[in-house]
MIDOSE-1310 file (N, C-alpha, C; in nm, 2 decimals, decimal comma, always signed):
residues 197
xxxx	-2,59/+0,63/-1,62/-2,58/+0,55/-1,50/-2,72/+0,52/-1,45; -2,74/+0,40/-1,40/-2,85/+0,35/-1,35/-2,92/+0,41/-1,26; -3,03/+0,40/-1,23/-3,05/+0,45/-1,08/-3,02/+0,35/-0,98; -3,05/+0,22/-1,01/-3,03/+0,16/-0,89/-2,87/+0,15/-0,88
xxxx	-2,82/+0,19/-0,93/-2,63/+0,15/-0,85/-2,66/+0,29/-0,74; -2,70/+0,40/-0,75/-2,68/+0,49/-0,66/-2,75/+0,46/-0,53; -2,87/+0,38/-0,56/-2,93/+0,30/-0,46/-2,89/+0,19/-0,38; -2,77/+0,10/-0,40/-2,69/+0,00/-0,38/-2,59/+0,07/-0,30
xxxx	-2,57/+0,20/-0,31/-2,45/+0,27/-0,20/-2,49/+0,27/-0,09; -2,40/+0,23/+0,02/-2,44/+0,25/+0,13/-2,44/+0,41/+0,17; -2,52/+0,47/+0,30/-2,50/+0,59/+0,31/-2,36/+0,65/+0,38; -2,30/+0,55/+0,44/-2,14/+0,57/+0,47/-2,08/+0,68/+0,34
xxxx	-2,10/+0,56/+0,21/-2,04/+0,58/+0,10/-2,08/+0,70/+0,05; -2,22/+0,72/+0,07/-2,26/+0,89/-0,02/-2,18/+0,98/+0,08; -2,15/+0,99/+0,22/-2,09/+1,07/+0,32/-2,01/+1,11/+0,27; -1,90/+0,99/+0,24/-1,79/+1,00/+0,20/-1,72/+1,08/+0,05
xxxx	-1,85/+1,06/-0,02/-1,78/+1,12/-0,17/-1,75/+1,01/-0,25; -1,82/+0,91/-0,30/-1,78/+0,80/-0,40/-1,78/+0,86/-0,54; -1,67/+0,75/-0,61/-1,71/+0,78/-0,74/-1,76/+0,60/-0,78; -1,85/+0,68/-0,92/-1,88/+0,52/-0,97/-1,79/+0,48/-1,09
xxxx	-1,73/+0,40/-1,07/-1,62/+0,36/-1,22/-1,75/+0,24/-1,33; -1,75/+0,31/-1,46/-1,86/+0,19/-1,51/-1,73/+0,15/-1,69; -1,72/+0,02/-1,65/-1,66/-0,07/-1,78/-1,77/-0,05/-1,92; -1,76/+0,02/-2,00/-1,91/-0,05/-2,05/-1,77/-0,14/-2,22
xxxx	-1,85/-0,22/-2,22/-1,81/-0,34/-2,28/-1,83/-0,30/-2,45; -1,71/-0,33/-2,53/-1,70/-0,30/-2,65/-1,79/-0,37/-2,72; -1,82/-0,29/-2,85/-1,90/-0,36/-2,96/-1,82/-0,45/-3,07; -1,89/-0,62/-3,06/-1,84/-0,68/-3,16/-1,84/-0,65/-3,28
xxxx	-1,76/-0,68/-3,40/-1,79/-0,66/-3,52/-1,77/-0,78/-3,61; -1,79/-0,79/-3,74/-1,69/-0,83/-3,79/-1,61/-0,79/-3,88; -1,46/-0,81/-3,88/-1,38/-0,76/-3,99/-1,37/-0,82/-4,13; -1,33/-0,81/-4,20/-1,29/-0,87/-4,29/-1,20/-1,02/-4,29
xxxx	-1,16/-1,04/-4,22/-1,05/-1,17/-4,17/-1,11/-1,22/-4,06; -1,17/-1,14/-3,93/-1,18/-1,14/-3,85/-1,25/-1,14/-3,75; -1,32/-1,17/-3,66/-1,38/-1,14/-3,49/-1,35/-0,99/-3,47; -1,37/-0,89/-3,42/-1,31/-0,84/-3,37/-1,41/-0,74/-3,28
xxxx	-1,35/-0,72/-3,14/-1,39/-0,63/-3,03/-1,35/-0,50/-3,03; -1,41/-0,38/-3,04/-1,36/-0,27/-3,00/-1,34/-0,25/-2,81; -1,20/-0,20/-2,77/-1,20/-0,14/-2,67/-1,31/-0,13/-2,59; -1,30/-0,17/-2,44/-1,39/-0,10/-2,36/-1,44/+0,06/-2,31
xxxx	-1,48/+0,14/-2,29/-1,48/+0,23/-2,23/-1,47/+0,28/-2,11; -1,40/+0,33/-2,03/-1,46/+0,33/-1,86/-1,48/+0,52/-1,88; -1,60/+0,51/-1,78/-1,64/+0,64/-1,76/-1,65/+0,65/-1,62; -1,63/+0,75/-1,56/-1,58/+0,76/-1,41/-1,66/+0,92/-1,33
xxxx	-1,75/+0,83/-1,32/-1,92/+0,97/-1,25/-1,86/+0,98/-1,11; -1,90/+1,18/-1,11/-1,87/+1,18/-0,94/-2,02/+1,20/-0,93; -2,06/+1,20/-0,73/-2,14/+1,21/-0,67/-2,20/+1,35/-0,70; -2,03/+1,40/-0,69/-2,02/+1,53/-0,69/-2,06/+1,63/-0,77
xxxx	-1,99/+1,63/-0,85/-1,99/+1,72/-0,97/-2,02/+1,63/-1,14; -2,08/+1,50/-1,10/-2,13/+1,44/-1,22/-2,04/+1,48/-1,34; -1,91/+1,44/-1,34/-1,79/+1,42/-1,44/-1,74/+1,33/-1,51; -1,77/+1,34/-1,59/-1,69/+1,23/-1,67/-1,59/+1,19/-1,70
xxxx	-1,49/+1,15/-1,67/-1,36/+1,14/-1,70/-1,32/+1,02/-1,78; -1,32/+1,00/-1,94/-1,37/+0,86/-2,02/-1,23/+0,84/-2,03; -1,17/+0,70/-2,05/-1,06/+0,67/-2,11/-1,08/+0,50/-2,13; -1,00/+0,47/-2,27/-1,04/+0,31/-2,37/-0,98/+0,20/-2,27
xxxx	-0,96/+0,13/-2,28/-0,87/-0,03/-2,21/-0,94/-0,17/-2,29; -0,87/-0,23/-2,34/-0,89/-0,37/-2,42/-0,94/-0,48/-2,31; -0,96/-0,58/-2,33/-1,00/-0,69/-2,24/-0,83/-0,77/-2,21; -0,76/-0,71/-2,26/-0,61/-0,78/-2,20/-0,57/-0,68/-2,11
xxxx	-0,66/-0,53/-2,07/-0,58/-0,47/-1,98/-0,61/-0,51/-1,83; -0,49/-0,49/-1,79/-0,50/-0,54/-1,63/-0,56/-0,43/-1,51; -0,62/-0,50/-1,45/-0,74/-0,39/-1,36/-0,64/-0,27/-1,31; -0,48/-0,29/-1,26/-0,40/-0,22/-1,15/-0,41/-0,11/-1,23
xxxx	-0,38/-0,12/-1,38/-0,37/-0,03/-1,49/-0,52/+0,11/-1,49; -0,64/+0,01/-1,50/-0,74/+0,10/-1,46/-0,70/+0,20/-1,34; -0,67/+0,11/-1,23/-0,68/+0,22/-1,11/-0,59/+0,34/-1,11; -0,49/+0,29/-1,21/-0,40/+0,39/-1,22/-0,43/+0,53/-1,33
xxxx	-0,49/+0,47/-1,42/-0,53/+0,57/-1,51/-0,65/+0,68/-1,42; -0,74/+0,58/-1,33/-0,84/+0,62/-1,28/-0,75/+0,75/-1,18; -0,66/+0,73/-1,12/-0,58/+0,83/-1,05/-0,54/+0,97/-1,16; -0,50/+0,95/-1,26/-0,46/+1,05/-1,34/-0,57/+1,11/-1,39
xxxx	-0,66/+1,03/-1,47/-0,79/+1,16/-1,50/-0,82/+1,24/-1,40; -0,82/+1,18/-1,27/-0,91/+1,24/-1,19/-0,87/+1,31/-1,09; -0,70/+1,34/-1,07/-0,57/+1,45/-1,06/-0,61/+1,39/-0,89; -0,68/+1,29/-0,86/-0,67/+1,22/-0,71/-0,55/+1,19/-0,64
xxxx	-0,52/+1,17/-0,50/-0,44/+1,17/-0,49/-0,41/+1,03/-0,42; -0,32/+0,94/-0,41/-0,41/+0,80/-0,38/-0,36/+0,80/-0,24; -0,43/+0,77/-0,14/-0,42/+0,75/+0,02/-0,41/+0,58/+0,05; -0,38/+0,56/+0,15/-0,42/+0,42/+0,27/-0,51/+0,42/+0,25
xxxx	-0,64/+0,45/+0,23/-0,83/+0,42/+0,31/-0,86/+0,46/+0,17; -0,80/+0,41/+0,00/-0,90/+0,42/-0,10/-0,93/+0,28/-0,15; -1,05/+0,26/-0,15/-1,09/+0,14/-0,18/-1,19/+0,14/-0,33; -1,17/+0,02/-0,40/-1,21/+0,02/-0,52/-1,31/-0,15/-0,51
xxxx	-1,43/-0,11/-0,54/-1,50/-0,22/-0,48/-1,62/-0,26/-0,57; -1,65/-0,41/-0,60/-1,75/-0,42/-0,71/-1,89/-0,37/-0,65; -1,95/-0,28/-0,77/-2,09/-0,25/-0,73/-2,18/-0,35/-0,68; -2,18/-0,46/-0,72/-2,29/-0,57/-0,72/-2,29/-0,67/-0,61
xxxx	-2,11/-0,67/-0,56/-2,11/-0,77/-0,47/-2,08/-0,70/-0,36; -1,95/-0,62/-0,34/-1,93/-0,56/-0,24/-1,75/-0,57/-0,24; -1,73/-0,67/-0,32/-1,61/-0,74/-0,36/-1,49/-0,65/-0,38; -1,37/-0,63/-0,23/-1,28/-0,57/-0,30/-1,20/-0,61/-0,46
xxxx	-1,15/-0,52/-0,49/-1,10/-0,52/-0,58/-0,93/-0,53/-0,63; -0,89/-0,49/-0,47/-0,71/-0,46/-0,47/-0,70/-0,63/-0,50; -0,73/-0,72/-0,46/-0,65/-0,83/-0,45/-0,67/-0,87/-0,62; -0,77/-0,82/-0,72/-0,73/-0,90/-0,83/-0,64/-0,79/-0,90
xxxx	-0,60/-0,70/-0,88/-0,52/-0,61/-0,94/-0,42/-0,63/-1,08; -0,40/-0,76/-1,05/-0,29/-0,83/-1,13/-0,41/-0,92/-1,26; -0,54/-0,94/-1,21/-0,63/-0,99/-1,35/-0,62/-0,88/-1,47; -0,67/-0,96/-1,58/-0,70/-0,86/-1,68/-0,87/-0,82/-1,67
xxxx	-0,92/-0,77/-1,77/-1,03/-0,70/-1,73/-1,14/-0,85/-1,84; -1,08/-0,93/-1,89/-1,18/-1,02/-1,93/-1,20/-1,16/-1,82; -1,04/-1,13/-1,77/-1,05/-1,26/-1,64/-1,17/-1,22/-1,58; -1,13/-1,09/-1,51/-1,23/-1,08/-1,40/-1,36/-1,10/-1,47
xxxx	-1,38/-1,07/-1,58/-1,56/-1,11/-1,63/-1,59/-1,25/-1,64; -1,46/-1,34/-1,66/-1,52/-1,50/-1,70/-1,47/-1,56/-1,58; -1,41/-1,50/-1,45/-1,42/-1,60/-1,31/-1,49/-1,56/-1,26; -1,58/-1,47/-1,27/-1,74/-1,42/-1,18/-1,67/-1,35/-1,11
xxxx	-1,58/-1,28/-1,13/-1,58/-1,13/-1,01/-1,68/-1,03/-1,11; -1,73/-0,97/-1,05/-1,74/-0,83/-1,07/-1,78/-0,82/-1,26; -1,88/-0,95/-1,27/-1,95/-0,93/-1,44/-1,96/-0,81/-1,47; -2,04/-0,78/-1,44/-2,10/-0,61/-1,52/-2,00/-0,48/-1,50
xxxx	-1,90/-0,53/-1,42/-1,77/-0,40/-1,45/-1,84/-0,29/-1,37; -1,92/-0,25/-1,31/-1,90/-0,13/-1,23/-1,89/-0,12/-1,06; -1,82/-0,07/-1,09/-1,70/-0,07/-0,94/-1,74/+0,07/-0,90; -1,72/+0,11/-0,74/-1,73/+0,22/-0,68/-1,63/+0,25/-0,60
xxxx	-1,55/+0,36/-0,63/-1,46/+0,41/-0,51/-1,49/+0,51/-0,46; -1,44/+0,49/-0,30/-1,42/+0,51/-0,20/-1,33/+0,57/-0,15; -1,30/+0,75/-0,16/-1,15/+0,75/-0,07/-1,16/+0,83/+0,04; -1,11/+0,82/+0,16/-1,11/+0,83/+0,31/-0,97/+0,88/+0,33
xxxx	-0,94/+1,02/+0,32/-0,84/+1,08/+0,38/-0,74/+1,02/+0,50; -0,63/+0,98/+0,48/-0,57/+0,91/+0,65/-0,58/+1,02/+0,69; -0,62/+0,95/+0,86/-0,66/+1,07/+0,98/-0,55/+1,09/+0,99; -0,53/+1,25/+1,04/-0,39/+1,32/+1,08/-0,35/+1,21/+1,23
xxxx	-0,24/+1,19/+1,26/-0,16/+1,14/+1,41/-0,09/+1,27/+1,44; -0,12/+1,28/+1,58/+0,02/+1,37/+1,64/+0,08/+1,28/+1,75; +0,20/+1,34/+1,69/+0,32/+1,23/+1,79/+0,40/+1,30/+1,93; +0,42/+1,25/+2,02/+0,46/+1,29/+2,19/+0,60/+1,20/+2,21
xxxx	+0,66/+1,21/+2,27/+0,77/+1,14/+2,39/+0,74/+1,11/+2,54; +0,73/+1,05/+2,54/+0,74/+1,02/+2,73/+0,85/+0,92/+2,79; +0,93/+0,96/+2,82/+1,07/+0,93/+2,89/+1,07/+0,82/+2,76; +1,17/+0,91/+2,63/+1,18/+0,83/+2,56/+1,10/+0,74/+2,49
xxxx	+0,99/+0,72/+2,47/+0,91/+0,66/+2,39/+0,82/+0,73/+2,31; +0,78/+0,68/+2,21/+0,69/+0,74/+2,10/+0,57/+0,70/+2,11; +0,47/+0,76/+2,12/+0,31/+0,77/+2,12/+0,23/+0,83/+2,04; +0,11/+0,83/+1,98/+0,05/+0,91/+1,91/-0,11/+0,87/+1,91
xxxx	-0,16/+0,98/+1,87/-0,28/+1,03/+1,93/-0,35/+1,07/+1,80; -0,50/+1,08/+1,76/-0,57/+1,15/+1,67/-0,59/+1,32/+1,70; -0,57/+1,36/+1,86/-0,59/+1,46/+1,90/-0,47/+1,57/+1,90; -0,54/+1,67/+1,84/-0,45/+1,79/+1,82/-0,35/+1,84/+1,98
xxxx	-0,42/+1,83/+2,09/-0,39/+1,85/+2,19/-0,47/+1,74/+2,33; -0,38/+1,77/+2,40/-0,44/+1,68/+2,55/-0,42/+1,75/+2,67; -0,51/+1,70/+2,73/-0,47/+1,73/+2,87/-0,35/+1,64/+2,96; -0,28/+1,72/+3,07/-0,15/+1,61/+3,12/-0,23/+1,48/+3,12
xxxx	-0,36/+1,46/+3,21/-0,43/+1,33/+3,23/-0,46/+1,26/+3,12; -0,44/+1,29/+3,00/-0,51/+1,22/+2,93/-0,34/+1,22/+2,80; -0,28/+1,26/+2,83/-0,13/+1,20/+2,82/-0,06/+1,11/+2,91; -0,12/+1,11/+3,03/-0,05/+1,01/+3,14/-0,16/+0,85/+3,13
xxxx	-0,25/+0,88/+3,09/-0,32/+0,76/+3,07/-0,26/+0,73/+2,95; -0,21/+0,78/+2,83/-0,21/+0,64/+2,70/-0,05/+0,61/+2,75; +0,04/+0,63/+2,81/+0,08/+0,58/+2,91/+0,10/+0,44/+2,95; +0,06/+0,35/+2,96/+0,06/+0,25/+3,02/+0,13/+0,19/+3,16
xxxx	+0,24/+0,24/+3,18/+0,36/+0,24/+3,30/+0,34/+0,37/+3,39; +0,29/+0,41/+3,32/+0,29/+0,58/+3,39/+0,23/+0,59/+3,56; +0,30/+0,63/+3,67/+0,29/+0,57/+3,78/+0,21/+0,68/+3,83; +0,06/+0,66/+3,88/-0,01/+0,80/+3,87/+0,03/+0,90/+4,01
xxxx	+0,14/+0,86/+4,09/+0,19/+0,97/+4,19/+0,29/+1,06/+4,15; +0,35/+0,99/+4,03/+0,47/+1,09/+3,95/+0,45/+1,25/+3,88; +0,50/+1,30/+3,87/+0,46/+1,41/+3,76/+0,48/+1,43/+3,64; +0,39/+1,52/+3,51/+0,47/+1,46/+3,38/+0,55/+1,63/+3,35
xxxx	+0,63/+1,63/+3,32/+0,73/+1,77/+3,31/+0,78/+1,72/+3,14; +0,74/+1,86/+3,05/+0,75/+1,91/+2,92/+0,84/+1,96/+2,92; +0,94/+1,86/+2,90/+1,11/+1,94/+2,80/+1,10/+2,08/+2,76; +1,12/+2,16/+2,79/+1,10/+2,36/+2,77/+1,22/+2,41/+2,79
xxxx	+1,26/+2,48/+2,77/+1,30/+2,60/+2,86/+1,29/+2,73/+2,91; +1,26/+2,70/+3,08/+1,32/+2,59/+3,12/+1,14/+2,49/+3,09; +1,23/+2,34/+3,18/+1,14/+2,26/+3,14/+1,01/+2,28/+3,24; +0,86/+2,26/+3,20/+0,77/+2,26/+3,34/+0,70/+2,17/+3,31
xxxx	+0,62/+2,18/+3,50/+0,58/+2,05/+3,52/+0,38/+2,09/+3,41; +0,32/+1,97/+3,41/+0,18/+1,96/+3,32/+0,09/+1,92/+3,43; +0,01/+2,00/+3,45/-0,07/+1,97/+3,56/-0,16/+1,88/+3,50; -0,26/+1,80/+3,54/-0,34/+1,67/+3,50/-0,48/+1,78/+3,43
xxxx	-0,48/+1,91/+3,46/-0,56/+1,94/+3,39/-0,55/+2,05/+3,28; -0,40/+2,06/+3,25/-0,34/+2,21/+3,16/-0,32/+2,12/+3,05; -0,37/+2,15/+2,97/-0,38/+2,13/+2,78/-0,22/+2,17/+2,74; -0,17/+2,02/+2,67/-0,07/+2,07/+2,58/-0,11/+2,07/+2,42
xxxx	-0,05/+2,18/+2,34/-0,06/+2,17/+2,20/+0,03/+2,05/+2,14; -0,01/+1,95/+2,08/+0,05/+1,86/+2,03/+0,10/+1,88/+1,86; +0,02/+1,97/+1,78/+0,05/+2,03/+1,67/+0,16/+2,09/+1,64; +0,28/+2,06/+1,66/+0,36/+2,13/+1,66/+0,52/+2,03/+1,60
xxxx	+0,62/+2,14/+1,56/+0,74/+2,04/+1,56/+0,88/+2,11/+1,57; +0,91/+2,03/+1,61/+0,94/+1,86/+1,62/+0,85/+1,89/+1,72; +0,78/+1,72/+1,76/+0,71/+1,66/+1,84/+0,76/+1,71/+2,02; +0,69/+1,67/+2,10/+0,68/+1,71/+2,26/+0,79/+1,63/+2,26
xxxx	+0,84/+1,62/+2,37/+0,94/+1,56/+2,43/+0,87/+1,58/+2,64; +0,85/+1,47/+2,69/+0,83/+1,50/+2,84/+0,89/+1,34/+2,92; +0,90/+1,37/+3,03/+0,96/+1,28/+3,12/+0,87/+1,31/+3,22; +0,90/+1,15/+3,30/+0,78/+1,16/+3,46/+0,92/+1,19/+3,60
xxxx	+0,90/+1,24/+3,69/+0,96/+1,23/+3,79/+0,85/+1,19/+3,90; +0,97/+1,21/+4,04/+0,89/+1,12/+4,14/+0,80/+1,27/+4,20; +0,71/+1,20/+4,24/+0,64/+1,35/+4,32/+0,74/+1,44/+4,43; +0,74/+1,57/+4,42/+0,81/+1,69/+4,50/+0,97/+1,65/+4,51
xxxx	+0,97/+1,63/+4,37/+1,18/+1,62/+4,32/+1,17/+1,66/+4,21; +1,09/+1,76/+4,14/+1,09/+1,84/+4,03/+1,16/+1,96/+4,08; +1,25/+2,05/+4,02/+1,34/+2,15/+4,04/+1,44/+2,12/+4,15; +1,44/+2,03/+4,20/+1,58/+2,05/+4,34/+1,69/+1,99/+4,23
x	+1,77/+2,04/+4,29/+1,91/+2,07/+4,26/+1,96/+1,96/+4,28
């Protein structure tokens, strides 16, 4: 591997944990009757632990094919936020998925074949009820106030009361655990009509 492709990473991308995918391009020959190309090679370097994970593909194979094999060597597990992007341009790569691997060399995507991925864990959500609606949050827990704000209707003289048993009211400054399941369930009432009969 070059040095300058590691140089070409943004520092986001070293944060993150990239790997470099590199095409290296078959040797012509000739046969006896024939032209003929041997297979490409793709070799797949971590940041990390500088691995190699080699496997062949022809110039009729189709890139989706790569990403997919690239998933199995490398026992990854594939998320929303993995992206597969040409080194040189910046050029995602999902949209030619369906090229083969010589298109993409003779319509100027991504000549030199080495691609960098990128994979970004989806952030965990935790999910809430408020008088029947569903809400969600990146935060493990909130305070009432800061459940009555994402809220948007939430009428700030009411109170927010956590489905329990029995059920109680959430002061604007007492933390609920949101980690939990099934999800919260709470309702607002009108101020000093909590518990009467």
């Amino acid at each position: 591997m070059e040095n300058n492709e590691s140089e070409n990473m943004s520092a986001s991308e070293k944060e993150a944990g990239i790997m470099v995918i590199i095409i290296e391009s078959g040797d012509a020959t000739e046969g006896e009757h024939h032209h003929q190309t041997h297979p490409h090679v793709v070799h797949i370097y971590s940041e990390v632990e500088e691995a190699d994970h080699a496997f062949r593909v022809k110039d009729s194979t189709l890139v989706d094919h790569v990403f997919r094999e690239f998933y199995r060597k490398t026992g990854l597990d594939k998320t929303g936020n993995d992206h597969f992007k040409c080194e040189a341009n910046g050029e995602d790569l999902a949209p030619l998925a369906a090229e083969t691997i010589s298109h993409l060399r003779s319509s100027g995507h991504c000549q030199h074949l080495v691609w960098i991925f990128r994979n970004q864990p989806r952030e965990k959500h935790y999910g809430f009820f408020v008088d029947g609606k569903h809400y969600e949050t990146t935060h493990s827990a909130l305070s009432g106030a800061q459940i009555k704000a994402l809220v948007p209707s939430f009428d700030a003289s009411y109170q927010l009361v956590l489905e329990a048993d029995p059920d109680k009211v959430i002061q604007d400054s007492e933390t609920v655990d949101l980690n939990v399941h099934p999800e919260r369930h709470f309702y607002s009432v009108p101020p000093a009509t909590f518990g009467r009969s």
